[in-house]
Structures are given as C-alpha cells and as structure tokens.
N, C-alpha and C positions, 0 to 999 in steps of 0.2 A: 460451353465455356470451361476454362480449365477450373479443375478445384484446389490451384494450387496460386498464391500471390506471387506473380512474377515478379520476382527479385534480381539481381546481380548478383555473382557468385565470386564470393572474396575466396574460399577456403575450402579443403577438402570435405565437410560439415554441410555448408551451405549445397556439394555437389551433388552429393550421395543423397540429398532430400528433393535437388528438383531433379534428379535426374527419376527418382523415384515417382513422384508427383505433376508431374508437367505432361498436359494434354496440349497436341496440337490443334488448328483452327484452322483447316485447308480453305475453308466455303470463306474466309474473310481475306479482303486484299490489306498486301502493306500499307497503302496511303488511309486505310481506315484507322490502323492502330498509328500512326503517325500522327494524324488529326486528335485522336481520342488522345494519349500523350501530352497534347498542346505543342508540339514539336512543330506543325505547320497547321497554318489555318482552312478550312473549306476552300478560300478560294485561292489560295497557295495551290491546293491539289490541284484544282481544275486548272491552271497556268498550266500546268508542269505536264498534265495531261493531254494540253494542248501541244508544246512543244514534244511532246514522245510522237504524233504523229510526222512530225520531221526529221524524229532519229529516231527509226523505226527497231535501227540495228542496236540500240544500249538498253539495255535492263532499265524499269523503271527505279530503282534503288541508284544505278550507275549516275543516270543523268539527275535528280536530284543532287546528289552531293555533287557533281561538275557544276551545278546550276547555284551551288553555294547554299542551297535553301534549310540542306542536312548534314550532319555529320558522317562518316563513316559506321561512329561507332550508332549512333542515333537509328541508322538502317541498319545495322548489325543486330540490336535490341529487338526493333520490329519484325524482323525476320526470325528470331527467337520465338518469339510471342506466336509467329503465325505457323512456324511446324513446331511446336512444342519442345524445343532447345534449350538447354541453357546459352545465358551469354555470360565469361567470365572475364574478372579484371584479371590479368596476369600479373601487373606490378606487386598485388599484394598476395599473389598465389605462391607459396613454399612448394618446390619440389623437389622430392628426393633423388639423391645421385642412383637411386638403385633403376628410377622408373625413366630416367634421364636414357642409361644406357643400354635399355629397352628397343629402343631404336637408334639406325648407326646415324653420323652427323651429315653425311651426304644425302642421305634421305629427307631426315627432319629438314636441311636447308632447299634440297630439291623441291618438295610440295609446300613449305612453309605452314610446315605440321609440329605441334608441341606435345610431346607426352606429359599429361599433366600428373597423374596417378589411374591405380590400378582399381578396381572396384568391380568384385565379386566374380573376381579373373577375367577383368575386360579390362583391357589395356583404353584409357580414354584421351582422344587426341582435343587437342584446341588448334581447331581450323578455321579461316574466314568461309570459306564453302565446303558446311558441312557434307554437301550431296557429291562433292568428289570422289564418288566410288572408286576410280583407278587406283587412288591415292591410298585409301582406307585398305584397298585388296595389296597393293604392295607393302605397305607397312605390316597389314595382317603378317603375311608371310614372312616377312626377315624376323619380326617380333614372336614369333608362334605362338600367339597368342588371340584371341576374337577381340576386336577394336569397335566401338564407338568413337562418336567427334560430338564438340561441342562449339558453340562460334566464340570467336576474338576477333577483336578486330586485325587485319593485316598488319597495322605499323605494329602494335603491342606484341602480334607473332614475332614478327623478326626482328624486333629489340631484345624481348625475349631471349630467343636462340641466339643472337650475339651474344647476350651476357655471361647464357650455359654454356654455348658450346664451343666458342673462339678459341679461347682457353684451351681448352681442350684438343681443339684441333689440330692448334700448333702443335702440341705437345705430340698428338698419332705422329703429325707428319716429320716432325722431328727427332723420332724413336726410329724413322724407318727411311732418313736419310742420316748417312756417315758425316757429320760434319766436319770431318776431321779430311775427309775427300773433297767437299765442294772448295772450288778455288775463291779464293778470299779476293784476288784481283785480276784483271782482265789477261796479265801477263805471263798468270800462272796457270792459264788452260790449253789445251788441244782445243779445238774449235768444233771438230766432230763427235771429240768425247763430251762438250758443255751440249751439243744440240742433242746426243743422247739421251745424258740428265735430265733435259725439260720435260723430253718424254715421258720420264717414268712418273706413274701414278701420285707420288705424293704433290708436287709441283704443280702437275694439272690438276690436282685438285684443289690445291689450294688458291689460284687466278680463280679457277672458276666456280667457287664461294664464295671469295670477294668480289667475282661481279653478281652474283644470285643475292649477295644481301643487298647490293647498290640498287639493283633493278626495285627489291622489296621496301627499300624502306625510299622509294622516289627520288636517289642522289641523279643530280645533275652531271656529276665529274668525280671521278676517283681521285684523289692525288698520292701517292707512294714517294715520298721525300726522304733519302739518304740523310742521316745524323753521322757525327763519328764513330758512334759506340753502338748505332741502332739504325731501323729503319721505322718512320712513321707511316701510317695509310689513316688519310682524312676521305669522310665525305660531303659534298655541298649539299646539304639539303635547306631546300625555302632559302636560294642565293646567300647563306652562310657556312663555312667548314666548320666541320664538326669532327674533332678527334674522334677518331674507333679504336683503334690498337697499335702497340709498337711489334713489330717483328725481327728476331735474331738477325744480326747485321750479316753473319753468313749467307742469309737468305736472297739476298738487294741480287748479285750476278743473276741466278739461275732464275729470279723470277721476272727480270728486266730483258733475259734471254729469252724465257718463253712466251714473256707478254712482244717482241719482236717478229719469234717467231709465225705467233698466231696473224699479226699484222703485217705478213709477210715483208719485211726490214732486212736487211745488212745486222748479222748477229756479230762479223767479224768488227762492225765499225764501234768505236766507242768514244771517239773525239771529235764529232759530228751529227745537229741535231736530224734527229728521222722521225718521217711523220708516217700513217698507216691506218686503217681500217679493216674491221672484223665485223663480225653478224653471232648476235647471240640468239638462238632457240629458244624461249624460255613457254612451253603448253605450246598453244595457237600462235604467238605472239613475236614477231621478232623485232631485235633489240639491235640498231646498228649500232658502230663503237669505232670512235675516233680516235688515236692513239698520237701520241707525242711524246717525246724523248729527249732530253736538255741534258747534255753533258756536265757536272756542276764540280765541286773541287774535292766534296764529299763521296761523290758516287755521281750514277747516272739518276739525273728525276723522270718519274712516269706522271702524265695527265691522261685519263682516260674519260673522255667525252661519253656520256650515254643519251644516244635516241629511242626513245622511247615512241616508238608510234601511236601503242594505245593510250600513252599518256599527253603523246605531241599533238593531234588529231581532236580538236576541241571545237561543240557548236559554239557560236559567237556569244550564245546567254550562256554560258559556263566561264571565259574568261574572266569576266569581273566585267560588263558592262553595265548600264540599267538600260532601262527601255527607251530612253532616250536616245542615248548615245547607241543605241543598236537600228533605230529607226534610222536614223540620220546616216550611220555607216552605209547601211544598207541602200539605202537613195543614192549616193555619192556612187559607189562601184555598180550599180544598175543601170548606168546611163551609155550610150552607146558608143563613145569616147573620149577622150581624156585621160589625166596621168591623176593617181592618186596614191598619194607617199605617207607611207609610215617610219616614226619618226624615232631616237631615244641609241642610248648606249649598248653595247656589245650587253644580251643577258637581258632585255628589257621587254623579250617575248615579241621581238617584233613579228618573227616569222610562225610563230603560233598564232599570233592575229592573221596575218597573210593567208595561211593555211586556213583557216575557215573563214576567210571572209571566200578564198577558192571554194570551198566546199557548198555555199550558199550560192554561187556563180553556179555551181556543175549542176543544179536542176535544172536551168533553164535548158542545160543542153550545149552551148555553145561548144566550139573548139577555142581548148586553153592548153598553151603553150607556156613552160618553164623555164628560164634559164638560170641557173644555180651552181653552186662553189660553198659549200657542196650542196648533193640534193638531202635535206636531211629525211623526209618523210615521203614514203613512198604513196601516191594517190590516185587509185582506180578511177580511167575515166582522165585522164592530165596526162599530157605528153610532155616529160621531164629531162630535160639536157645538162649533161654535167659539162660544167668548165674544165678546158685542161691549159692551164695558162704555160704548162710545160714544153706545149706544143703549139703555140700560139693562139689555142682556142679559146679568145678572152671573150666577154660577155658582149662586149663590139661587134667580133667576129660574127658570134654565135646569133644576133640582133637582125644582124643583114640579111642570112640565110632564113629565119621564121617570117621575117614578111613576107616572104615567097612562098611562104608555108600553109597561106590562108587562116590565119586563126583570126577568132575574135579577142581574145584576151590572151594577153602576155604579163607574165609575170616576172619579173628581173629581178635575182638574188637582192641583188644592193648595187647602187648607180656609185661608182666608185670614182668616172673621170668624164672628160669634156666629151670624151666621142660616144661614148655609153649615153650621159644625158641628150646628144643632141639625136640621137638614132631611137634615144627613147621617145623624144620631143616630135619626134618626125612620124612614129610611126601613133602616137596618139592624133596629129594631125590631117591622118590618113584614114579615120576611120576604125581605130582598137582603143580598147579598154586597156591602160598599163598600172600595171603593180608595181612598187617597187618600197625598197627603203632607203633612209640615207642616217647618215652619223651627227644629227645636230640635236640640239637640247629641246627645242617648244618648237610646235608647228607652223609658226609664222615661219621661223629662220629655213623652213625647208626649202621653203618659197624664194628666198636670199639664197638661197647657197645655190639654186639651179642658175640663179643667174648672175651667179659670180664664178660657175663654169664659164659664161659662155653665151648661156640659151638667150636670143631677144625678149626685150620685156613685151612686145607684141604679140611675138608669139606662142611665149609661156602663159598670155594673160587669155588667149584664147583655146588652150587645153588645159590647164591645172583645174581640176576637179577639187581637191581638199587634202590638206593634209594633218595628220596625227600622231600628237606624242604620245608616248605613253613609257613607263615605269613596273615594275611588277612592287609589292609590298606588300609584305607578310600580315597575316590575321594573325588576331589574338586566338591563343589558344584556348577552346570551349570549356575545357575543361579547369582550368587554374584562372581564369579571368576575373580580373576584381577590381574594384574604384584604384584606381593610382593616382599618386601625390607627382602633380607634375611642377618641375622646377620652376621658379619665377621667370629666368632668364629664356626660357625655354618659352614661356607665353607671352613675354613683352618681343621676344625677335617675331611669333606667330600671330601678335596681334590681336593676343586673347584676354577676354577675361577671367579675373581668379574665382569667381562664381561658377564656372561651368566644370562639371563631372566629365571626364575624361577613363578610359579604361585600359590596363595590360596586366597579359599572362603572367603569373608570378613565378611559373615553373614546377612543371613535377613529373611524373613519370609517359605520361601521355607526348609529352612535348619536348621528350630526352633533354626535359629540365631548362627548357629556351623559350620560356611563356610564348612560343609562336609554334602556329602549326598553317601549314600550308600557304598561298601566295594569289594574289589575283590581282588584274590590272587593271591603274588608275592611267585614266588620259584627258587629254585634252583635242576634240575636232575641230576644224577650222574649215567651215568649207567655203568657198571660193563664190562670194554673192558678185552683183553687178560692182558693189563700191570695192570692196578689195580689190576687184579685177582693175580698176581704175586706175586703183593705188600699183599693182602690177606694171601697168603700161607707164604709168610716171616714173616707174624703180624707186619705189618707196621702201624705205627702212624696215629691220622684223618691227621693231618696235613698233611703230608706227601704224604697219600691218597688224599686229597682234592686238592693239587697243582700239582698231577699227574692228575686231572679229569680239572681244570683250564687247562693244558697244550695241553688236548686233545680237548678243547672247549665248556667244560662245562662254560655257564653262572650262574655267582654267584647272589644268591641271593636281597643281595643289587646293583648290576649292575640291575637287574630285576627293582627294585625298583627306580633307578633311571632314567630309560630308562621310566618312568611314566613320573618322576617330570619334564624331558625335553619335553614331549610331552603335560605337563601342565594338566595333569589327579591326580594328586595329587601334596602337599607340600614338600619343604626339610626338614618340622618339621616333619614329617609323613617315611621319610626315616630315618631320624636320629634314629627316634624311636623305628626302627626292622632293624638295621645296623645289621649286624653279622663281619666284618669286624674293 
C-alpha cells in the first residue's frame, strides 16, 4: 500500500510531494479502488463486468464511463491510485510562461500534453494516458529535457491548452504571414497564388488545431462565422455552441480556401453554396468531416460536421437506456421481420441508436445491408451504400437492387418519401428486418406518418414491429451539481410539486462554466401489441395510438426524462425542453 494519502494535486507544492511519495498498486484492479471510493457499488462492478464480455474490444475504464456508471475524471483518480500517479486539477494549476514554451504548440495540441512545471530537471507533462511513451519520447526530444507525465483528465487537457496556447498561436501564425499580402476579398486574388497560400505551413496549421481541439474536447460541428470586423469560431458541444475565439478578419479568405481545398470544392467559387468531405487521422482513430459553405453578406460561413467513430460507435447500455428499455429494444429488432423506426429531430442521435442497435444484430451473424446519405460511421462486418441523389441513386433506387442482394437486415438512412416507405413496407413483408428513421416528434405519430405516405393500414399493421422516440439531454455536471431553486411556473406547466428537490450544475471550470457536461438519451418505445395493431388496421389517430401504447405501459418520453431530473442526473430546465407532453 502506498505511504503516501492520495490526494489531488491543486499546485506545484501538492506535485513535488506525491510525486515524491506515491507507490503504485499493480496486483489491484480499477474496479477495486472504484468500489473502495464509494464511486460504484459491488454489484455495479459485477453488471459492468458482465457487459465487458460483449465489448471485449473497450478498456474497462472506457465502457464504465459510456455505460454512464463513472466519470472520466473518477477513472482518471483510479488509474492514479493503481500505478502510483498523480491526478491533477488543472483549472487551479498556475503555469509559468517559461515551462509553457518548453514545448512547441503543435505538439502540446497533437498528443493533448500540458507542460505543467519543471521539477528537479524533468520537464512534467499532464496527460490522460500517462503510458503514451511515443508521446513522452517526442516531447523528450524537442524539449531536451528528461519528461515524466501525470494524469488529467482529457477535457481539462484541452481546455487547458486552448486557454495557453490559442492565443499564442494566432499570434506565431500571424508573425509569419504578411498581412499586408493576404487578400482581404475574393476580388483581390490570383487564384493560383491564394491556392499557394493555403499551403503554406502557418494556415495548415492553423484548420488543423482547430479541428484537434474539436475532436478533443467532443464538438459535434465547428462553426467559423464572418463578423464585419472579425471572424468568430464556435463549438457545439452537449448540442449547445459554445464560443472559443475570434480570429483577425484577414484570416476568414485563406482559411475558408483551404478548409475548400481540403474538401476538395471549387476554390474559384464564392457565390454558391459548396458542400464536401475530408478524413482526419487523429493516433488509431479516424475522424470523417462534413464540410459546408454558405455564402453570407459578411463573408463566406463554414460548418464543419465531425464524425467521430470512436465516439459514434456506442453499445446500447451506454446511450442513456435502462434495462428496460434495452430488453425490449432488443426483442423488437431480434425478430425475423418487420419495420422498426426510430424517431425525433435532426441531432436527437437517432443514428447512434441505429448504429448499435446494428452492432447487437452483427453477432448473430446475419447479412446487413445499409443504405445511407451519408454513411456516417464506417462498420466492420456491414455492407454500407452511399446515396448519390446526384445521379439518380436515391434510397428507392438503391432499395430495389438489396433485395436481390439476399440480406437479412436492411438498414435505411431515413424514409424520406412514398416509394422509399412502400419498398421499405414491401421488403419487410418479404421476410427482412428493416431499420429505418423518420422526422416526427413521439412514436405513435411514426406509425401515422407511414400511412399518410401511402402504405395500407393492413399491411403496415402486419409488419410494424415498434417504433421510438428519443431526444438526447444533457447531464448535470458532477462536479458543480447542487439543490436548485426551480421556478413556480416551471413546476405548475411540469405538474410538480414545490416539495420535491430537484438538481443543476452551477458552473465552473470542469464544465467550461455550462453546469452540464455530457449528453444521454431519453425515449420513449412503443411496440406494436395485438391491440395497437388493431388500431393500425382501423387507421387510428397518434393520439389515440399513443394512449393505447400508455395504457399497455409504455413509458412516455418525458416520464423518461424526468425519472433523470429526480434521480439529480439532469435539470427541470432540460426536461422542460424536450417535453412532448
């Protein structure tokens, strides 16, 4: 056992004594010092241990936090504890501009390494995985100096290094392009000398920091918004933007050129929107990237879409279900045909549920077949068809030809029209499992909108399997979480009493000051008994539908979502907000 009281390390004081004092504990596993913590209980371990046998391929630390049970940082601590590490809070960690530029800013943001101080001429980094030797041996070398690491957590790295080194970065890259050269408007360039420009080092460095810190701190979508005087760049993170920095408005051409050129675009066009895709490398791991381009009166806007596969690729107990609703999913898509639709607005993770409820399908083995617009996550083992509506290869199209394909399951991006749902309706008739999602608000109405394509209520009522809404909503951040005073009006629209405790994040450095950190989904299943099917074949109302699926105990969505807010895992402002009710 160490003889040293595992602490958290606020300060250079607190480093220099465990770093002194801290014995590691190889012969003990994580889930021991996680239980001894009180962080999970005994039989929390054994669940979790149980499902590691079906993601054989994720670190047990990885799928705990997917599985919601831990924090990041809560396995960061553990992991401390078990090789004799320190773990440091960075927000309250001072560091000096000397030990800053120690190491160059391409680096620090390449590994999502912090020089925190120097200590007894060891340069010491704060890394999420300290045992990143590559990382530790290239830094050695630019630094000249012998390097240790300590753990932090990832977001607190790369909030972090946005704070030091942004700043700073612009400023290299702005010492080492002429501004007085870059053309200020479209008008004012050679088109060979602007494709030049992009090339050169400061430019491409600078996109590709600002997507290493989007990847790092889990943004959804970059957004680069022309001002008159400036440019802004936001990121989504947990389905909200969040300012990060403004950039010299000289910068908006050459950077809107080479984010063009990377998504191979029309550099010469500028009064027409262009769409495009790229692939970022980032370790083992690659990042596709959607690109979009809106010509506006300001300048031209960028939205840069990020897929993230290792982050897109989730088992079903990590979304945010309970054991409930993950039974019952799973009965519904295990059956040998029928259509089973997932439900909710652009952003409401339909196709992350999609994607593992595939991935639960691919043991059994079958053939599964995709058709997609686009394909966002690539899946070993899935035969994956992109749409090219350019060329007439609409999801129709593409529908006709997989039947002839032999598969057992089909999975269709989104049933968008009459002949999509009746090819869909047809080939679940036949004998396949279909996937699919559609654009309507609660599960009942999914059921109405197929057959107010089109489809017969006969013969929708003898393939619809079930369908489900669902929402993504942000957690309270663990760390700032406290009683909150929730508004009157607020509980009389929710139907509550002023008696009951309620909780949100208050904001602080963990949760880049947004008492929310991270996102999981609430739904609502509805699956398809003898009586709704009835109700089907008569062409009954959602309504109608939805209070026959209530009567037989389907939990409603916003019950879902409030069965969080009392368990203090999110706000009443955060249910209010995806109420269906």
């Amino acid at each position: 056992m160490s003889k040293y009281d595992y602490q958290i390390v606020h300060n250079i004081s607190d480093l220099k004594e465990a770093l002194a004092n801290l014995v590691p504990q190889p012969g003990r596993h994580l889930g021991e010092f996680l239980v001894e913590d009180g962080v999970i209980s005994e039989q929390q371990l054994t669940d979790i241990l149980k499902h590691k046998t079906d993601n054989p391929h994720l670190r047990i630390g990885q799928l705990m936090i997917q599985m919601g049970a831990v924090s990041p940082t809560q396995v960061s601590i553990a992991l401390g504890k078990k090789f004799g590490i320190p773990f440091v809070q960075l927000h309250e960690f001072k560091i000096s501009p000397e030990v800053l530029n120690m190491v160059p800013t391409d680096l620090a943001l390449q590994y999502n390494a912090l020089p925190l101080a120097e200590v007894d001429g060891i340069l010491i980094l704060a890394m999420e995985d300290p045992m990143d030797w590559e990382a530790r041996d290239v830094i050695r070398f630019h630094a000249n100096r012998m390097v240790d690491a300590v753990i932090a957590s990832s977001q607190d790295i790369s909030q972090t290094l946005s704070e030091y080194y942004s700043q700073q970065q612009d400023i290299e890259i702005l010492d080492e392009v002429e501004l007085d050269l870059l053309p200020r408007h479209e008008s004012d360039f050679d088109s060979k000398e602007l494709a030049n420009l992009v090339e050169q080092k400061p430019i491409v460095r600078m996109i590709n920091s600002l997507l290493q810190q989007a990847v790092m701190r889990a943004a959804s979508d970059i957004n680069i918004r022309p001002e008159k005087d400036r440019v802004n760049v936001y990121f989504r993170i947990d389905g909200k933007l969040q300012f990060v920095r403004s950039l010299n408005r000289h910068m908006l051409l050459p950077l809107v050129t080479r984010i063009k050129v990377i998504g191979q675009m029309d550099i010469a066009e500028h009064h027409l929107p262009q769409d495009g895709h790229a692939r970022l490398v980032r370790g083992n791991n690659e990042v596709d990237l959607r690109l979009s381009i809106i010509p506006t009166v300001t300048g031209e806007s960028v939205v840069i879409r990020i897929l993230d596969t290792e982050v897109g690729l989730k088992p079903l107990s990590s979304i945010g279900f309970g054991e409930r609703e993950i039974r019952l999913l799973r009965d519904l898509v295990s059956r040998s045909f029928g259509i089973f639709l997932v439900t909710g607005p652009t952003g409401s993770g339909k196709s992350t549920t999609l994607y593992s409820v595939l991935n639960e399908l691919k043991k059994k083995g079958p053939h599964i077949i995709t058709v997609e617009d686009p394909v966002e996550y690539h899946m070993d083992g899935v035969e994956q068809i992109q749409v090219l509506n350019a060329r007439g290869y609409t999801f129709a199209e593409a529908l006709r030809h997989i039947l002839r394909h032999d598969p057992d399951v089909i999975m269709i991006g989104e049933i968008r029209d009459v002949e999509t749902a009746r090819i869909a309706n047809k080939a679940a008739l036949t004998g396949h499992t279909v996937l699919s999602t559609l654009h309507t608000n609660d599960a009942a109405s999914s059921i109405t909108r197929l057959l107010d394509m089109g489809i017969e209520p006969y013969l929708l009522s003898a393939t619809m399997l079930g369908g489900m809404a669902q929402r993504l909503i942000r957690l309270n951040c663990t760390h700032c979480v406290k009683p909150a005073k929730v508004e009157t009006e607020l509980l009389q629209e929710l139907h509550l009493s002023s008696d009951e405790v309620f909780y949100r994040g208050e904001g602080c450095p963990s949760c880049n000051n947004t008492g929310y950190h991270g996102r999981v989904a609430v739904c609502e299943i509805l699956p398809v008994t003898n009586k709704i099917r009835n109700l089907i074949t008569a062409g009954a109302d959602s309504q109608t539908i939805k209070q026959a699926a209530v009567d037989e105990g389907m939990i409603s969505l916003t019950e879902h979502a409030m069965m969080l807010a009392r368990e203090g895992k999110t706000s009443i402002e955060e249910v209010y907000s995806i109420r269906l009710e």
